[in-house]
C-alpha positions in Angstrom: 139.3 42.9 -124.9 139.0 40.1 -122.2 138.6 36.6 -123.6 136.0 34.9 -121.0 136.9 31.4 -120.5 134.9 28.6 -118.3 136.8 27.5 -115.0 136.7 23.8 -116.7 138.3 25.9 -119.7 140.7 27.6 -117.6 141.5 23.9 -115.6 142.3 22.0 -119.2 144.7 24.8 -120.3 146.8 24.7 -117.4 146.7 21.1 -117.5 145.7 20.9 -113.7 143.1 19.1 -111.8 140.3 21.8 -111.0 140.5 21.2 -107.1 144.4 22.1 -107.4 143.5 25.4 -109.2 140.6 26.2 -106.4 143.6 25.7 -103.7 145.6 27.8 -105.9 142.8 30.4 -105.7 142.3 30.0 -102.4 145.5 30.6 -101.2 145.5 33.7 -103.1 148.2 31.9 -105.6 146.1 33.2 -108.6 144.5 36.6 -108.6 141.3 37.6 -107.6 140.4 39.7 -110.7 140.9 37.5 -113.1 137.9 35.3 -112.1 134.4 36.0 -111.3 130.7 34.5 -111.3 127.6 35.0 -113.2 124.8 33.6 -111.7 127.3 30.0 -109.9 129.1 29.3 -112.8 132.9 30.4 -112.5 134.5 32.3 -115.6 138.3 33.8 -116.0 139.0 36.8 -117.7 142.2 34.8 -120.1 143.7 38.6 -121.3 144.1 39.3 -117.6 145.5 35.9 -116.7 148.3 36.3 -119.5 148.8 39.7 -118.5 149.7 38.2 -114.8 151.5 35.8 -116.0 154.1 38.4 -118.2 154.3 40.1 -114.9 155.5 37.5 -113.3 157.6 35.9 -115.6 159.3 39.9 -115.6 159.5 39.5 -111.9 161.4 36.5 -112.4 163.9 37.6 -115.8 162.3 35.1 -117.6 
C-alpha cells in the first residue's frame, strides 16, 4: 500500500528547502512516478520513494 504524503510532507522529511526538491524533480533527479496531483495540490507516493531509494542505495553497495 502506498503511503500518500503532501509535497510540504515529503520537503520536511528530506530536510530540504521545497524549491531544491522541485529542481531535483525537474531535472529528472527524483522520479516521475512517485509524485502526482489531485486537483493543484502535489502528493508523493512514500512506499515508492523508499522503494527508489533501496534501488539506489543497491546500485551503489550500500
Amino acid at each position: 500500500m502506498n503511503n500518500l504524503i503532501t509535497f510540504n510532507e515529503f520537503t520536511k522529511l528530506l530536510k530540504a528547502n521545497p524549491n531544491t526538491v522541485k529542481s531535483w524533480k525537474r531535472r529528472g533527479d527524483l522520479p516521475p512516478e512517485i509524485f502526482f496531483k489531485i486537483g493543484g495540490t502535489l502528493y508523493v507516493l512514500e512506499d515508492k520513494f523508499n522503494d527508489w531509494i533501496t534501488k539506489q542505495q543497491a546500485k551503489i553497495g550500500a
